[in-house]
C-alpha positions as CSV (number, residue, x, y, z in Angstrom):
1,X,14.2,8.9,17.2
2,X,17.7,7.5,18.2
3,X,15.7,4.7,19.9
4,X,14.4,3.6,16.3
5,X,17.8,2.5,15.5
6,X,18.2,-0.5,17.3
7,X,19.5,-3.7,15.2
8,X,16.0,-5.4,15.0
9,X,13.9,-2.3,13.4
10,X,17.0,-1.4,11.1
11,X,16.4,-4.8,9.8
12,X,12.9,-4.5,9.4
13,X,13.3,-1.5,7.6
14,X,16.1,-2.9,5.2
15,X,13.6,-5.9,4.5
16,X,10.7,-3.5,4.1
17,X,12.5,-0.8,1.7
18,X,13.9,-3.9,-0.6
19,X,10.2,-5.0,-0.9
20,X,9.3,-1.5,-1.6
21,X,12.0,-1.4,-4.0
22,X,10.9,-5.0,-6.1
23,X,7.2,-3.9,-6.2
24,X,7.6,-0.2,-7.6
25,X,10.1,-1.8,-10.2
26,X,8.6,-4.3,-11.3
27,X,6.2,-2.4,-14.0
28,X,8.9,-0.5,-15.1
29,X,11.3,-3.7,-16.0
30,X,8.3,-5.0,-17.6
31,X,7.9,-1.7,-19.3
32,X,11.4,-1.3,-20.6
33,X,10.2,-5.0,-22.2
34,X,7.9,-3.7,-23.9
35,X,10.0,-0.9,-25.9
36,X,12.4,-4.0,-26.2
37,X,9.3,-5.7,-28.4
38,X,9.3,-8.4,-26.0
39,X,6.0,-7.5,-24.7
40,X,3.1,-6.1,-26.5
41,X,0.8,-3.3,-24.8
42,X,-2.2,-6.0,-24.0
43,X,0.7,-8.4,-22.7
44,X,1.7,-5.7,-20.8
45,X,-1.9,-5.0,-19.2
46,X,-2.4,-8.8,-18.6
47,X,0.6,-9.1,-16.6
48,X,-0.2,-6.4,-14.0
49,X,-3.5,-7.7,-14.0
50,X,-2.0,-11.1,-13.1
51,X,0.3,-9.6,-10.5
52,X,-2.9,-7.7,-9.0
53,X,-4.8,-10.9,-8.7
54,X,-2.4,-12.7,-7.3
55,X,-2.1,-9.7,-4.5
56,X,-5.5,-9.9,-3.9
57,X,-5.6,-13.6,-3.7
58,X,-3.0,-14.0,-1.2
59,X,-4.1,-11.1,1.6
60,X,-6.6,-13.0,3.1
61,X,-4.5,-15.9,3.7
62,X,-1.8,-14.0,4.3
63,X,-3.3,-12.8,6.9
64,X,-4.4,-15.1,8.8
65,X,-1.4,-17.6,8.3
66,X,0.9,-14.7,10.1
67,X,-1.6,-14.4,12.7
68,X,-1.5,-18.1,13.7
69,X,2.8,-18.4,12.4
70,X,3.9,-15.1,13.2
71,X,4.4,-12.4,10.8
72,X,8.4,-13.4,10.2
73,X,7.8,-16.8,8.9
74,X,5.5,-15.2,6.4
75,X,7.7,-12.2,5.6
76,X,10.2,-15.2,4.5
77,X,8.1,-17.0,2.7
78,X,6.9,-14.3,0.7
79,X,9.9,-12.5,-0.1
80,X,11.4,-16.6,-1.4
81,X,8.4,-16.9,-3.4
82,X,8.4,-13.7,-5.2
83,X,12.1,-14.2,-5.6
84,X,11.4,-17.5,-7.7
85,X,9.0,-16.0,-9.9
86,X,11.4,-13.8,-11.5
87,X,13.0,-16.7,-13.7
88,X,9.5,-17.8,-14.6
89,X,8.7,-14.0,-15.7
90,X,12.3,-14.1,-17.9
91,X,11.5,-17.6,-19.4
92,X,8.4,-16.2,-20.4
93,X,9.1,-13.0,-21.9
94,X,11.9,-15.0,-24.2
95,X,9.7,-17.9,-25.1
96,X,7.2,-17.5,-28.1
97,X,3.3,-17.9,-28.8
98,X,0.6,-18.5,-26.4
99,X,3.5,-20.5,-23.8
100,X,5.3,-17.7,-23.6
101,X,2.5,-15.2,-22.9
102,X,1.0,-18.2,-20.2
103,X,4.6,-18.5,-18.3
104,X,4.6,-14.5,-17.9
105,X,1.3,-14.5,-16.5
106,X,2.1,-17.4,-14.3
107,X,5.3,-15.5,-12.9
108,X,3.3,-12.1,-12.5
109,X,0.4,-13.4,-10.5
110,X,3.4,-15.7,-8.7
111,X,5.2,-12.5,-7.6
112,X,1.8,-10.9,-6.9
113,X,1.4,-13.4,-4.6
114,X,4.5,-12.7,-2.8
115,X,3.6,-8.9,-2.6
116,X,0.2,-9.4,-1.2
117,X,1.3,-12.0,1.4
118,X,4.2,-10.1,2.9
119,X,1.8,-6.6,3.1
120,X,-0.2,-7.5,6.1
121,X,3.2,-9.5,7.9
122,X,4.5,-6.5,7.8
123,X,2.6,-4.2,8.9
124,X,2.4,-7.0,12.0
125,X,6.0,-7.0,13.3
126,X,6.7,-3.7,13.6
127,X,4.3,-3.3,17.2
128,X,6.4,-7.0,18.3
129,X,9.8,-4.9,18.2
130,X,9.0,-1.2,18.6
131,X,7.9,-0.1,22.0
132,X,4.0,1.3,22.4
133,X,5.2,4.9,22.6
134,X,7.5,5.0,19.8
135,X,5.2,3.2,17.5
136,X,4.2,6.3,15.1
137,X,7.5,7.6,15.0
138,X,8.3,4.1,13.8
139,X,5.6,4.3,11.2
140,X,6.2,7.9,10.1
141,X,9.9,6.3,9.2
142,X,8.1,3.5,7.7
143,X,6.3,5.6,5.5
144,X,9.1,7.8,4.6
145,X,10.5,5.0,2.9
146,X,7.6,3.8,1.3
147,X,7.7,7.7,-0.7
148,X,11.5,7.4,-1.2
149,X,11.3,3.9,-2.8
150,X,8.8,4.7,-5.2
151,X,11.1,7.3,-6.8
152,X,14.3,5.4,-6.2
153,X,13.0,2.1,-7.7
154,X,11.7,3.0,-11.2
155,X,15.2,5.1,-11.5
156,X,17.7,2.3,-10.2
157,X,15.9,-0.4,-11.9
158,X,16.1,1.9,-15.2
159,X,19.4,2.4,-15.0
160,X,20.3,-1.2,-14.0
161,X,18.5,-2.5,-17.2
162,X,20.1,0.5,-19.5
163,X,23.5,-0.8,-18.6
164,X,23.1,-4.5,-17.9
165,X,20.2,-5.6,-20.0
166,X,16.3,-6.7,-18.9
167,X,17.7,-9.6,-17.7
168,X,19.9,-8.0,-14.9
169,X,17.5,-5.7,-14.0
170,X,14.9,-8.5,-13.4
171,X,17.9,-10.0,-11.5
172,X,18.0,-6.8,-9.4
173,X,14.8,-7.5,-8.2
174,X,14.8,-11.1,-7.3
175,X,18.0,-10.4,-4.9
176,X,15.3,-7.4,-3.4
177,X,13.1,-9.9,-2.9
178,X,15.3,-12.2,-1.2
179,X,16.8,-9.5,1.3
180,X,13.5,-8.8,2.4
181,X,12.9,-12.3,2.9
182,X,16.5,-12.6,5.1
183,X,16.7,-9.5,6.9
184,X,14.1,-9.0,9.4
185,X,14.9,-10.7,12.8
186,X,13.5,-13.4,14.6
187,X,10.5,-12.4,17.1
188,X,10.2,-15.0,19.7
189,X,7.8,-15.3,22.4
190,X,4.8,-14.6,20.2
191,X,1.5,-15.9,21.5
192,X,-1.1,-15.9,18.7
193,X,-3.7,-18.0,20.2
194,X,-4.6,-19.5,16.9
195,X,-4.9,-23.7,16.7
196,X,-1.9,-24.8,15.5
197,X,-1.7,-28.2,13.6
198,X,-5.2,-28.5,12.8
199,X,-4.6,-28.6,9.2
200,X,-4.6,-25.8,6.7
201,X,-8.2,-26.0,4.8
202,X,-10.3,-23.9,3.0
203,X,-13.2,-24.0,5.8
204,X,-10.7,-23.2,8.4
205,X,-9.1,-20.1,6.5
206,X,-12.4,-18.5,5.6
207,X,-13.8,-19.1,9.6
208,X,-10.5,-17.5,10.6
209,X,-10.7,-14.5,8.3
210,X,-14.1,-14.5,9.6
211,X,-12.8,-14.2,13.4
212,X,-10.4,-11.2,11.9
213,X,-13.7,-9.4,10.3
214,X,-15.5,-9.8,13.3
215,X,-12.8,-7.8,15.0
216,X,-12.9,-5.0,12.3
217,X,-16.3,-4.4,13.1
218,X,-16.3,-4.3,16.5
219,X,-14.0,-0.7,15.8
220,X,-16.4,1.8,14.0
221,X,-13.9,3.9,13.6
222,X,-11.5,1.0,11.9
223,X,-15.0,0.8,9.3
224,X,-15.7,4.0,8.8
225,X,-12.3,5.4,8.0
226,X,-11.6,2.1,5.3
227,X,-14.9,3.0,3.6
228,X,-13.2,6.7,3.3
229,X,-9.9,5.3,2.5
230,X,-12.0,3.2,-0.3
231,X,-13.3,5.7,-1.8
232,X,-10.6,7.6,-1.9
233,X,-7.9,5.1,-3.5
234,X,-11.3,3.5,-6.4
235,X,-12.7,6.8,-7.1
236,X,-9.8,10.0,-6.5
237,X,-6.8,8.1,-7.2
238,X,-8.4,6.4,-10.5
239,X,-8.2,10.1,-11.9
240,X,-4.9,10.6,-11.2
241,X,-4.2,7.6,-13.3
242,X,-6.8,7.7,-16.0
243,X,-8.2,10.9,-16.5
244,X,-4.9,12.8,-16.0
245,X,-2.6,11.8,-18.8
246,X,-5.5,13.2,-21.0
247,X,-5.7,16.6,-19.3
248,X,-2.4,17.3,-19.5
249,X,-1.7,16.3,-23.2
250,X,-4.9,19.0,-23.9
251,X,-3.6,21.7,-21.8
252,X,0.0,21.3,-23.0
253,X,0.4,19.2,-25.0
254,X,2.5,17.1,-23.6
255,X,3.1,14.9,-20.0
256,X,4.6,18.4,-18.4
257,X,1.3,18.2,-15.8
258,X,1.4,14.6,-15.0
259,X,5.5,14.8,-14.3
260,X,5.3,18.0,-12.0
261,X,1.9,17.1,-9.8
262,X,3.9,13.7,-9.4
263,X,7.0,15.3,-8.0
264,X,4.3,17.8,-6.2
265,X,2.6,14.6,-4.5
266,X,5.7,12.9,-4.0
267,X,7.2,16.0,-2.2
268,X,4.0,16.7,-0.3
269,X,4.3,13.0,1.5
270,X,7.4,13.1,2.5
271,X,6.4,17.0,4.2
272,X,3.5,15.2,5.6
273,X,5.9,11.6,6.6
274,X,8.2,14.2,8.9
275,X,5.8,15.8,10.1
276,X,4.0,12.9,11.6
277,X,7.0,11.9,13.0
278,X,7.0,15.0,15.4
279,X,3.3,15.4,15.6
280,X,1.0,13.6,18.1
281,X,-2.6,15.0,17.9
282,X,-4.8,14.5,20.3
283,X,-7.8,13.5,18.4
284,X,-5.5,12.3,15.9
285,X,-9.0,10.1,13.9
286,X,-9.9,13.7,13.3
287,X,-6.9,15.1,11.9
288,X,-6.4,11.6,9.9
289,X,-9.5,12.0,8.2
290,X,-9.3,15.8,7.7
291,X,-5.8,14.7,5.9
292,X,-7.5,12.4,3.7
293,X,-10.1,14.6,2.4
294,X,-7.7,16.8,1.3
295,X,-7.1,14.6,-1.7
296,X,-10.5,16.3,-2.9
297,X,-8.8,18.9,-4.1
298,X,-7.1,17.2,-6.6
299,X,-9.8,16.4,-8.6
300,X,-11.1,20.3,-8.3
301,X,-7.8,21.2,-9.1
302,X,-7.8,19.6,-12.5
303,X,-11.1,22.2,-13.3
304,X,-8.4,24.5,-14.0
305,X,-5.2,22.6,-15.7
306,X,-4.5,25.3,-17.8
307,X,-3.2,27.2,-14.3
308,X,-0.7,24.4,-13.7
309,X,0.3,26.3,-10.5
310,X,-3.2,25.6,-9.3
311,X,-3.3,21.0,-9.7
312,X,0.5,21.5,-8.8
313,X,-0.4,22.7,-5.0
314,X,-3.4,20.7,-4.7
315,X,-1.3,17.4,-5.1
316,X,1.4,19.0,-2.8
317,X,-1.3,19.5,0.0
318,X,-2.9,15.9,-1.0
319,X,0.2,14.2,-0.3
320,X,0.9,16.0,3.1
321,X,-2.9,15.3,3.7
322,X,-2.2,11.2,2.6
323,X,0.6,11.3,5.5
324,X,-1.3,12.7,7.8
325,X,-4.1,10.0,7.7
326,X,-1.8,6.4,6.8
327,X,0.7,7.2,9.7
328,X,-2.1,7.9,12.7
329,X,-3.9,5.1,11.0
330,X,-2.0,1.9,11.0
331,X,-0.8,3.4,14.8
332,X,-4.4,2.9,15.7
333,X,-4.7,-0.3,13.8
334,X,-1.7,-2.1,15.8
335,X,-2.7,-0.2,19.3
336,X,-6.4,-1.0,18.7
337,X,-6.5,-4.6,17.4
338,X,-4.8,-7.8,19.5
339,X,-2.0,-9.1,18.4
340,X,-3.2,-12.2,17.3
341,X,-5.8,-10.5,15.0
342,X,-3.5,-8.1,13.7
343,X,-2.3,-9.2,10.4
344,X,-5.8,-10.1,9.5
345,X,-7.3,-6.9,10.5
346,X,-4.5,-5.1,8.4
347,X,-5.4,-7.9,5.4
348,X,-9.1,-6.3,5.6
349,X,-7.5,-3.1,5.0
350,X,-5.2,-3.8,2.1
351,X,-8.2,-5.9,0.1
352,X,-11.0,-3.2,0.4
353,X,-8.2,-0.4,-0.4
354,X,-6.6,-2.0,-2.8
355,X,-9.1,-4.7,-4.1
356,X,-11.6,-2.1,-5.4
357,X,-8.9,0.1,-7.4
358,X,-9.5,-1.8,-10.6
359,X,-12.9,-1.1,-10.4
360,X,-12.5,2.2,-10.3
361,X,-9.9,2.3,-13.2
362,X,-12.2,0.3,-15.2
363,X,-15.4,2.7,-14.3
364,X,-13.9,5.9,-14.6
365,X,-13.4,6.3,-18.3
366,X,-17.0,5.3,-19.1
367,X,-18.4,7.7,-16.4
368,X,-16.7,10.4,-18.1
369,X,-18.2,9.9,-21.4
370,X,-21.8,9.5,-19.7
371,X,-21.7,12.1,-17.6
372,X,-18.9,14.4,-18.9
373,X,-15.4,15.0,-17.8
374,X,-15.8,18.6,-15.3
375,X,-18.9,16.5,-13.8
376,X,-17.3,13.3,-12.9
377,X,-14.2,15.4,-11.8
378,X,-16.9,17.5,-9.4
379,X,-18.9,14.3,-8.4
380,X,-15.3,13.1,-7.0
381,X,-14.2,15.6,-5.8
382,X,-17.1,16.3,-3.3
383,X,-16.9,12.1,-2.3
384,X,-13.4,12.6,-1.1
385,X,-14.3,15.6,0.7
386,X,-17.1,14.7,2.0
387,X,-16.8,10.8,2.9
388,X,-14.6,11.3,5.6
389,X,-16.3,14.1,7.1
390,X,-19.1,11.4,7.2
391,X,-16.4,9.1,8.6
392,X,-15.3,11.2,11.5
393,X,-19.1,11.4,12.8
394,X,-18.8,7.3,13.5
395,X,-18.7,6.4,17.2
396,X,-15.1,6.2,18.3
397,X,-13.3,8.5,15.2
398,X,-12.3,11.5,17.4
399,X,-9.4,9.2,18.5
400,X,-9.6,6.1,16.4
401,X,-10.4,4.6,19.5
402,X,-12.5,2.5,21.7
403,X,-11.3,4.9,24.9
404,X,-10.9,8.3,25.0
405,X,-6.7,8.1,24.3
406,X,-5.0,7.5,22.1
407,X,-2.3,5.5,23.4
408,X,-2.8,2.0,24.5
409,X,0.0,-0.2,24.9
410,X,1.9,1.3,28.1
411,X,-1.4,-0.8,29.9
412,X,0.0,-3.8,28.4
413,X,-3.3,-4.9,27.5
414,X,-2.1,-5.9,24.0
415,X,1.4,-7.2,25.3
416,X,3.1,-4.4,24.7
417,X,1.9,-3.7,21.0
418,X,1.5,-0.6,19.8
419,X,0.9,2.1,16.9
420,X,1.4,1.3,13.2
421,X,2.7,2.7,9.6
C-alpha cells in the first residue's frame, strides 16, 4: 500500500477525486436551482438529459483520441472543457425564455462532454504509472474514492451554495474541473501505435473504434461480463431510481427507505472497496461475477419493504458485491487489453453500461403498469442473478483471462501495464 503513495498516483488520484467531486455535484447545484425558481422540473430533466448525451457522445472519441494522444492530454482537455461550460450553464439559468433554456442545455451537454471524455483517459493512466502487481490495490483506492465522493460532493456543494449562493457553488465546480485537468503528471515514453497526423475525420474515428471493438471481442470474458454489467446497471439499478421512491412513500410514508438503503449501499462499497484491496482471488472472473449478482437481491428485497431491515441488508451486501466485481474488473481490463487499445476498450465499457441506463429508466415505469409491480420486481431480480451466472460459463471468465493467471504484466508483454479500477 505505501508504494501507492508515490507523487505521480497521488496526483492522479487528486485529479480523479475533483472529477468525481464536479460530476456528483452537478445535479444537485442544478437542483438547489430549481427550489431557487430558476429552473423548472422539465428544465431540470432536459438538462441531465443534455449532460447524458453529451457523455455518451464523447466516449467513443474519447477513446480513441487517448489511445492515439495518450490519456494525459485528454484528461486536460476534458477537465478545461468542462470547466468552461460552467459560465455557459450560469448565463443560462439567469437569462429568460427559450435563450435561456437553449444556453443551459448547451452548457450541460458541454460539461457532459467533458465527463465522458475524461472516463475512459482515466481509467488508461493509471496501468502507465502503477506497477503490474500493484494494479488492484491501485484500483481498490480508486474506487474508494469514487464511494467517498459521491457522499462528499452533494454535501460540500450544498453547503457551498447555502452560504455563498448558486453562483459560488457552480464556481466550486469549475475550479474541480480544472484541478483535474492540472494535476495528473506527465507520462512520457508512451507508444500507442496509432497514425499520428493523418487527420482527425469521421471515417477514421469510427475505423479506429472499430479496431478497439475488435479487440473487445477477441476477450469473451470482457463480452460476457459487460452484457452482465448491462443488465445490471438498465434493468436493477433503474429500480433503485424509479421504482423505489414509490415503495418507500407506501410503506412509510415518507423517503425513510430510500435514505437508509442509500447509506446501506454506500457503506457496503466501501466494505467491499477495502476488501479488494487485500483480496486477490484466484479465479477472481468468478468471484467478480458472483459479486455482481448479488445486486439481485435488491430487487427481491423490496417484496418485503414493510421489513425495512430486510432491503436495508440486501443493498449492504449489493454494494460489497458491486466492489467485488468493478475492482477485479477494470484490473483485467488494463492487464488484458494493450496499451494502445486500452482507453477504447474501457470506452466500450462505459457506453454499453452507461449508454443503455436511460432506457431502462424510461422502460421501467411502463413495465410496471403492464405487468405489475412484485412481477417486474421478480422478473429483475432473477436477470441479475442469473445473467452473470450465464456470464461466468463464457470461455475465459474463471480468470477474466486469455491464460490461466491472472496476472500479466510482470511478462512485460503489455509494457509493463497492468490491473485496473
Amino acid at each position: 500500500m505505501k508504494a501507492l503513495f508515490s507523487p505521480p498516483f497521488v496526483r492522479v488520484w487528486l485529479g480523479s477525486t475533483a472529477s468525481g467531486l464536479a460530476t456528483w455535484a452537478l445535479p444537485f447545484v442544478l437542483g438547489l436551482a430549481m427550489l431557487d425558481g430558476r429552473l423548472s422540473a422539465a428544465d431540470l430533466g432536459l438538462a441531465l438529459a443534455a449532460r447524458t448525451m453529451g457523455f455518451l457522445a464523447a466516449v467513443p472519441i474519447a477513446g480513441v483520441l487517448s489511445d492515439e494522444r495518450g490519456p494525459r492530454q485528454i484528461i486536460f482537455v476534458s477537465g478545461v472543457v468542462a470547466a468552461g461550460s460552467i459560465p455557459i450553464m450560469i448565463a443560462g439559468l439567469y437569462a429568460h425564455g427559450v435563450s435561456g433554456l437553449l444556453l443551459l442545455l448547451a452548457g450541460a451537454s458541454v460539461i457532459g462532454v467533458g465527463q465522458g471524455a475524461c472516463r475512459p483517459a482515466y481509467q488508461a493512466i493509471i496501468p502507465e504509472i502503477v506497477k503490474s502487481e500493484r494494479l488492484q490495490v491501485a484500483n481498490a483506492v480508486m474506487s474508494i474514492a469514487v464511494r467517498v465522493t459521491s457522499i462528499l460532493g452533494p454535501a460540500t456543494i450544498s453547503f457551498v451554495a447555502l452560504w455563498s449562493g448558486t453562483v459560488a457553488a457552480f464556481g466550486v465546480i469549475a475550479l474541480l474541473w480544472l484541478a483535474s485537468a492540472l494535476m495528473p503528471p506527465n507520462v512520457t515514453g508512451r507508444s500507442t501505435g496509432l497514425p499520428r497526423g493523418e487527420g482527425l475525420t469521421f471515417g477514421r474515428l469510427v475505423r479506429d473504434f472499430c479496431e478497439g471493438a475488435r479487440e473487445a471481442r477477441g476477450h469473451p470474458w470482457f463480452m460476457a461480463g459487460l452484457l452482465s454489467l448491462t443488465v445490471t446497471v438498465a434493468a436493477g439499478y433503474s429500480v433503485t431510481s424509479v421504482l423505489l421512491p414509490g415503495i418507500s412513500q407506501e410503506a412509510f410514508g415518507s423517503a425513510a427507505l430510500m435514505t437508509s438503503t442509500a447509506t446501506a449501499y454506500m457503506v457496503g462499497a466501501l466494505a467491499g472497496a477495502l476488501l479488494m484491496a487485500r483480496w486477490h482471488p484466484r479465479r477472481r472472473g468468478w468471484v467478480a461475477l458472483a459479486g455482481l449478482a448479488l445486486y439481485g437481491l435488491v430487487p427481491f428485497s423490496l417484496l418485503f419493504a414493510d421489513i425495512r431491515i430486510i432491503p436495508i441488508l440486501a443493498y449492504f451486501v449489493a454494494g460489497v458485491g458491486i466492489e467485488i466485481f468493478n475492482v477485479p474488473w477494470f484490473t483485467s481490463v488494463q492487464n488484458e487489453i494493450p496499451p494502445n487499445r486500452l482507453s477504447r476498450v474501457s470506452s466500450i465499457d462505459f457506453l454499453f453500461s452507461y449508454g443503455l441506463a436511460p432506457l431502462g429508466l424510461a422502460l421501467i415505469a411502463p413495465l410496471a403498469t403492464v405487468l405489475g409491480r412484485d412481477v417486474l420486481l421478480i422478473c429483475v431480480g432473477l436477470a441479475c442473478l442469473f445473467i452473470p451466472a450465464a456470464a461466468a460459463l463464457a470461455p475465459t471468465a474463471r480468470s477474466f483471462s486469455k491464460r490461466h493467471s491472472p496476472a500479466r504484466g510482470a511478462s512485460g508483454e503489455h509494457g509493463g501495464h497492468g490491473d485496473h479500477l
